[in-house]
N, C-alpha and C positions, 0 to 999 in steps of 0.2 A: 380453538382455545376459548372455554366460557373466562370473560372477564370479572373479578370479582370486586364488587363495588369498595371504594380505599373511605375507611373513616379514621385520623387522626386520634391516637386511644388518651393520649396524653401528653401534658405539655413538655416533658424532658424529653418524650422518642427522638428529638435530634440527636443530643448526644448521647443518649443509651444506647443509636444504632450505630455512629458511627465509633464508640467504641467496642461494642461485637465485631464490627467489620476488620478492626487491626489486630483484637484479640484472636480473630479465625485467622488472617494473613501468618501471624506470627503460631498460631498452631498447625498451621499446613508450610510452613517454613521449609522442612524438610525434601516434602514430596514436591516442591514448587520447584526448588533449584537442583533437585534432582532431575526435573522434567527439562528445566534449562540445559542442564548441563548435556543431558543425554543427547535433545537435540543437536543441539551444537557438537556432538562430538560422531555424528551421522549426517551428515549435511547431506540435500537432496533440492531436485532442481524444477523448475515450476510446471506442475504438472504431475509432478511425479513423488510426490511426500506423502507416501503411504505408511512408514512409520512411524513421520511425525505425526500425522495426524491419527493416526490408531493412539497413539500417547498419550495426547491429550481427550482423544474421547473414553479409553480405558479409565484414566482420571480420573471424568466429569463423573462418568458411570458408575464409577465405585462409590461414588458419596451422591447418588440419590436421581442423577440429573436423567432425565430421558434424551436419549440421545439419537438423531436421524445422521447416516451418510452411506451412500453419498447422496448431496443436496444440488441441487439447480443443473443435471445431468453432470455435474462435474466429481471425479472420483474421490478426489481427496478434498472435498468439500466439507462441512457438517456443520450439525446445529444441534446445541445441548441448550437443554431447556428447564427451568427448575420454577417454581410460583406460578400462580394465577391471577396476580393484578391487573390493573387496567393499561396500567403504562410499561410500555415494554422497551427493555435495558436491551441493548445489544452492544457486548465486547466485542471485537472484533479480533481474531486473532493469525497472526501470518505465522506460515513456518518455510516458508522455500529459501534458499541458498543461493548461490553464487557458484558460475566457473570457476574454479580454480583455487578461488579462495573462499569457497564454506561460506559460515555465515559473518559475514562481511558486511552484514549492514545487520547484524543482531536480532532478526527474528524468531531467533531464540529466546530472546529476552519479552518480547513483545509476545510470544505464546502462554510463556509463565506469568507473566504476568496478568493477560488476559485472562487466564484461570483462576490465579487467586482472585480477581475482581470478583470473577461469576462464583466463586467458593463464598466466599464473605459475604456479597449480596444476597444469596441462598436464603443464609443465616435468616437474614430479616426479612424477607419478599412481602413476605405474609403482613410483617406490624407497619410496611412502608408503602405499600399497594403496589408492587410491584410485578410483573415478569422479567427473570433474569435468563436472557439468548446469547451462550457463549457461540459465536458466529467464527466459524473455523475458514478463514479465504486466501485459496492457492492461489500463487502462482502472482505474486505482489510485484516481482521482480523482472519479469518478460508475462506476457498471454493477457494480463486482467483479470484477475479472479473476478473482484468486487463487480467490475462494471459487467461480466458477464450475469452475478449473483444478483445484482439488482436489475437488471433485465428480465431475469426471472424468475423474480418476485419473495427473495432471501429478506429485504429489508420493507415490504409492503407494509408492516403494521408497526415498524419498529418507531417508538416516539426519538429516541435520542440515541447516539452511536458515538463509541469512544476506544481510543486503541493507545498506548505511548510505544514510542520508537526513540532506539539508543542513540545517541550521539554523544559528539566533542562537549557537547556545550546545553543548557537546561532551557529550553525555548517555549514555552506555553502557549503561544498562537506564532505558529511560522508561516513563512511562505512560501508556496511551492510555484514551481512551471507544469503547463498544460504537454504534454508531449507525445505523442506519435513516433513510430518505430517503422522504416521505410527498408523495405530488399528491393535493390534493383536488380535486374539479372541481362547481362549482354550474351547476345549467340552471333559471332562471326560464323567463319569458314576454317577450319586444320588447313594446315601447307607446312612444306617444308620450309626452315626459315632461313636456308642456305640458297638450296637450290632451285626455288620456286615461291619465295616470298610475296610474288607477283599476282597468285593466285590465292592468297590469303585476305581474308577481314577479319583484322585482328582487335579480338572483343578484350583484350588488356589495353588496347590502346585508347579503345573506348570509354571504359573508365578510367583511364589516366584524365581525357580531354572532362571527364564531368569531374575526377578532383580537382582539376587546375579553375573551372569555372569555379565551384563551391568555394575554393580558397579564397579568388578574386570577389566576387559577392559576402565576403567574412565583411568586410569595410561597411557596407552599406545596409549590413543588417539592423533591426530597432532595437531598440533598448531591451535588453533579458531574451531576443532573442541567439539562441544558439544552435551549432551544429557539427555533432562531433558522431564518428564510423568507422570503421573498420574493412578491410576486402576478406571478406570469407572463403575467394577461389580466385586463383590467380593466372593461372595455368598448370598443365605438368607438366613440360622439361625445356629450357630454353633454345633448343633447335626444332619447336612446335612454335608455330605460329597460333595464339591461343585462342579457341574457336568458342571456349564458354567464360565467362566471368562474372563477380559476382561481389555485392558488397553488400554490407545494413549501416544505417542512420539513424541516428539519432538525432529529433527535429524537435525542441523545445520554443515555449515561448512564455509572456507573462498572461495571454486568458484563449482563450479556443481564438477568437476572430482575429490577433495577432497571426496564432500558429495556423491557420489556414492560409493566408498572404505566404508564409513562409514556405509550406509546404508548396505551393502553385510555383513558387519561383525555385525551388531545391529539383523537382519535378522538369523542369523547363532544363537547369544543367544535364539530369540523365538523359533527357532528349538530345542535346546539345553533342553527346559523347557520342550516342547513334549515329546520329547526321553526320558529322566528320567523320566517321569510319564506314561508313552502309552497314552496319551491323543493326539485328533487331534487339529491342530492348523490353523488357515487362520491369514496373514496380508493382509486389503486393505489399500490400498493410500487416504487420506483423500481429499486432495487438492490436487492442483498443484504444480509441485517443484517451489516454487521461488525463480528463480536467483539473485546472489548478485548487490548490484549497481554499476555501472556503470557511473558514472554522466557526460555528457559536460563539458571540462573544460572551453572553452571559455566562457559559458552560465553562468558557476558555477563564475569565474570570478566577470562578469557583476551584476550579482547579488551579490555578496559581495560590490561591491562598492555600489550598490544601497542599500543593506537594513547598509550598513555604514553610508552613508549621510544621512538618515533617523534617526541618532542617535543611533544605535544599533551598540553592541563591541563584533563579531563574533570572537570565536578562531581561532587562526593564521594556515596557515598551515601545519605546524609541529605536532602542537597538533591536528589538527584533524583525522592523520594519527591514533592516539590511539584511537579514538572514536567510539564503534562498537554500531550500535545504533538498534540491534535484525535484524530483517527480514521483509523483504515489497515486496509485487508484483510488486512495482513500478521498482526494481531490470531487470524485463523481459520488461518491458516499456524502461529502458537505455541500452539494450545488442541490443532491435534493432532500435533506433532514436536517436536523440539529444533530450538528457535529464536532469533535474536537481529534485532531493528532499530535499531542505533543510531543517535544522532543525532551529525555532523562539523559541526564548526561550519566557519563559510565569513565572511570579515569582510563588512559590512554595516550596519555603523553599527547605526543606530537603528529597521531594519526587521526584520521579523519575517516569515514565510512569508504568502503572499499576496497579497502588496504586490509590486506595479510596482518601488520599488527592490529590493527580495530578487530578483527576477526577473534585472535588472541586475548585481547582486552574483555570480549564478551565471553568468555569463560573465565570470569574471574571473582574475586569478593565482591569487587567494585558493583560488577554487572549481578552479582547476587543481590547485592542491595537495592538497584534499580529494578531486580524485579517487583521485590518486596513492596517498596514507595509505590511504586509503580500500581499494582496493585490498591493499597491502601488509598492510595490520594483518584483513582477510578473511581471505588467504593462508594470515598466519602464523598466523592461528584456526585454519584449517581443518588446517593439518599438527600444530598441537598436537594438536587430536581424534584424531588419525588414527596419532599415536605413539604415544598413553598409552593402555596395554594396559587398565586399566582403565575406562578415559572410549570409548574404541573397544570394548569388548565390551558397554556400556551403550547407546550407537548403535545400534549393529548389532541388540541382542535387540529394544531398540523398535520398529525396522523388521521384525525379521522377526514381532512380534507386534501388528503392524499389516495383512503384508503378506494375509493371510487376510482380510481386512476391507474393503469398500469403501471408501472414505473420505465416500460419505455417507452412512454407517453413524455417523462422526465427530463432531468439535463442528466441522462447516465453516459452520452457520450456525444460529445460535439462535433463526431464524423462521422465516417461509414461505418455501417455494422461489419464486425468481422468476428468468427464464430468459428 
């Protein structure tokens, strides 16, 4: 990409861009909560959002953007691309789903919206000195897209990175947990469990002995550390003695060197469950560790005032300091750029992300309108960056004192590589 050099044409382009930016939002109105809605009514699981993301690059494509996928050997990756400035916008945009319940944490809304940003910022690239990189990343929800995408090398030149995520409630710098995804897997011995129990090592028993430890270890855990799993194989018929078993965890904390202590000692109970039965045990790493967030604060800022003047009454911040809002890859996107993930509230009663109603609630007016704001108050973020001479030469030197650097040189993941 040749960059082309940004010169300031006149002194209104602040607000003559950022009102192009809500005049385009509001002329792709249409095609935006179309695109919402469609998702959400095709829910698809991480890894495997091949129509989501055909959607959104069809979109970009049709109104001008060049568009690459798949991007960072990943399928349903991509990158739509539109200007030639200096300082490169990157939206960020998730489309994957949820078991059971679709999208459940609204990354439907988080796609459309990401698009009107990169539609509107188009508009102006040119009079703001901009490049505008709608950043297309799987797989938010289980795998890492991001941290795999920044590994290799999706956000290398990107000066500043920005996504909003639906929620209960309007959060402009939240908090997240660092988290880790753990499968342990037991292999006893089959027996019959009548007439030869004796010759069994029973791998349910063994994870029974590592839930009872993890329970009793709940007490003594640190502060925002947690630990919550599921058994994904139990046995198959209760006069088997059960020779394979099998669970995943979920190991959170408040910053990587927390959740490292935690995982050595969650580690130590699936040991624990071996030992007591002579059963073998393997943990793999499911994902990527994602780091906690990190957000820009002057970005984070900018955008409270924007998505304020758009009529929305984000929590002050005092109260957002209480507000843990789980785990996102986005977390390793803000440890190494200037970055923001906030949260647009979407009405929904008395649900909360996760839940089958929240699911329902983001196919709705509510969740159209949070794409829209959504969008606009992006926009207007990003042209703020992109005027202020000194918030743009602050960009810019990050990136270019980045760009020497690989990015798994970076903080893209505070554990093991897993790939």
């Amino acid at each position: 990409m040749s960059a082309t050099p940004f010169v300031p044409r006149e002194d209104n382009l602040f607000a003559a861009a950022r009102a192009q930016c809500r005049a385009s939002v509001q002329r792709h109105e249409p095609e935006l909560v179309e695109l919402s809605r469609s998702i959400h009514a095709q829910p698809e699981l991480s890894f495997a959002e091949h129509r989501s993301a055909a959607k959104v690059a069809e979109l970009l494509a049709r109104h001008g953007f060049t568009v690459r996928t798949p991007v960072a050997g990943l399928d349903t990756a991509l990158v739509a691309e539109s200007g030639a400035g200096e300082l490169v916008v990157g939206i960020c945009a998730e489309y994957d789903a949820l078991p059971e319940v679709g999208h459940a944490c609204g990354h439907n809304v988080i796609a459309a919206a990401g698009v009107g940003a990169a539609l509107a910022l188009a508009e102006i690239a040119a009079d703001v000195g901009i490049t505008v990189r709608l950043i297309g990343t799987p797989a938010e929800e289980t795998g890492g897209g991001k941290v795999l995408m920044l590994r290799r090398g999706a956000f290398d030149d990107v000066a500043l990175a920005m996504m909003v995520h639906p929620g209960p409630e309007e959060i402009c710098r939240p908090t997240s947990l660092a988290i880790t995804d753990l499968e342990v897997r037991y292999t006893g011995r089959a027996a019959h469990a009548a007439s030869a129990p004796q010759l069994g090592r029973n791998a349910a028993d063994a994870l029974t002995v590592a839930q009872v430890a993890i329970g009793l270890l709940r007490q003594h855990l640190e502060p925002r550390q947690m630990v919550h799993g599921i058994v994904t194989a139990g046995g198959a018929a209760p006069n088997i003695v059960p020779a394979h078993t099998a669970a995943v965890y979920n190991l959170r904390a408040a910053e990587a060197r927390s959740l490292q202590r935690l995982e050595n000692r969650i580690r130590a109970c699936f040991e624990a469950g071996a030992t007591a039965t002579g059963c073998e045990h393997d943990v793999v790493q499911i994902s990527p560790v994602y780091a906690e967030l990190n957000p820009d604060g002057w970005l984070s800022e900018v955008y409270r005032r924007a998505i304020t003047e758009l009529g929305r009454e984000p929590l002050d911040r005092d109260e957002e300091l209480g507000r843990v809002i789980g785990s996102t890859d986005m977390g390793n996107v803000t440890q190494v750029l200037p970055a923001i993930h906030p949260m647009i509230a979407v009405d929904c009663g008395d649900a909360v992300n996760h839940q089958a109603e929240f699911a329902a609630a983001c196919a709705s007016p509510s969740a159209d309108r949070a794409v829209l704001d959504g969008a606009v108050a992006m926009a207007w973020t990003a042209v703020a960056a992109a005027l202020d001479g000194a918030q743009r030469d602050r960009l810019l030197a990050a990136a270019r004192d980045r760009s020497g650097r690989s990015s798994s040189e970076e903080f893209c993941t505070p554990g093991r590589p897993h790939e």
